[in-house]
C-alpha positions as CSV (number, residue, x, y, z in Angstrom):
1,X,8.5,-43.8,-6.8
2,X,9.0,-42.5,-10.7
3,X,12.0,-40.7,-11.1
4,X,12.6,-37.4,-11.8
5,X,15.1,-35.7,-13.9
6,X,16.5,-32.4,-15.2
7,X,15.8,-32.2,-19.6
8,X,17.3,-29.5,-21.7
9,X,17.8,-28.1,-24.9
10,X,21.1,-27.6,-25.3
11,X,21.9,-29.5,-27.7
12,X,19.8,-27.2,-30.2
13,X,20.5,-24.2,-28.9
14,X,24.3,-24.9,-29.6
15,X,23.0,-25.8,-32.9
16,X,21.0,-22.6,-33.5
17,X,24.2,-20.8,-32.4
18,X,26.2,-21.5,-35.6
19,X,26.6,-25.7,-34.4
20,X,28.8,-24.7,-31.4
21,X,31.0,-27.1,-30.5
22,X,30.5,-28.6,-26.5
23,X,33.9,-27.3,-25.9
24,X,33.1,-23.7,-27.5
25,X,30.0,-23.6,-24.7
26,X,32.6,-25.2,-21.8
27,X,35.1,-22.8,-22.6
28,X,32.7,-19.6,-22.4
29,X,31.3,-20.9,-19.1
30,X,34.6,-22.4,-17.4
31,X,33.3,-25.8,-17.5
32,X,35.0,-29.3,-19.9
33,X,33.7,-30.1,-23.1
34,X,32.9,-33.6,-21.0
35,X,31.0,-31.8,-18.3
36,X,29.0,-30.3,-20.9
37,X,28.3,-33.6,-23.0
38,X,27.4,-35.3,-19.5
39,X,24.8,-32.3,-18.5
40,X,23.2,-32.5,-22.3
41,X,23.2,-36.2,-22.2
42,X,20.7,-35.7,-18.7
43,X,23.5,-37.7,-17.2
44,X,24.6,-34.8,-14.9
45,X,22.9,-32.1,-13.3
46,X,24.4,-28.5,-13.1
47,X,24.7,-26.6,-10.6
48,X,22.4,-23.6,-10.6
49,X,25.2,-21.4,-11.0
50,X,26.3,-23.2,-14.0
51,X,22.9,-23.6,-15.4
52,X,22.6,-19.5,-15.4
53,X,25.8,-19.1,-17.3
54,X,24.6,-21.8,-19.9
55,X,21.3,-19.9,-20.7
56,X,22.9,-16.2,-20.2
57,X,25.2,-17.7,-23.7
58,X,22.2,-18.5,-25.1
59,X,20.4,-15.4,-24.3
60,X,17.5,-17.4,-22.7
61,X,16.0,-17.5,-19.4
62,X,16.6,-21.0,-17.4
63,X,13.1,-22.5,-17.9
64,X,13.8,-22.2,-22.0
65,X,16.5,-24.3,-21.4
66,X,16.0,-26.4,-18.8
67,X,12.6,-28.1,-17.4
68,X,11.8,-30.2,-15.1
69,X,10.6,-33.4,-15.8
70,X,8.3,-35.4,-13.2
């Protein structure tokens, strides 16, 4: 069975936002700099709470920052 992951965007939406740092988007959502690396990495899931607070910084909707990839 192929795996199946969770891809994102972050990375160059922090970028678009003036280069924020992973602990200026941790800090706005409550979450460690680490947490943060490990979700943009694809090495961590967020939870779906989580994943609304990333794309409400961002002014996105969830599927512009997140997709899922099958």
């Amino acid at each position: 069975m192929a795996s199946t992951r969770i891809v994102n965007n972050i990375r160059t939406l922090r970028f678009l936002a003036g280069e924020m740092t992973q602990a200026d988007l941790g800090a706005r959502i409550g979450m460690t700099r680490q947490t943060i690396a490990a979700i943009e990495a694809g090495k961590y899931s967020p939870t779906l709470e989580a994943a609304f607070r990333i794309a409400q910084v961002f002014g996105k909707t969830l599927d512009e920052v997140f997709q899922w990839e099958g």
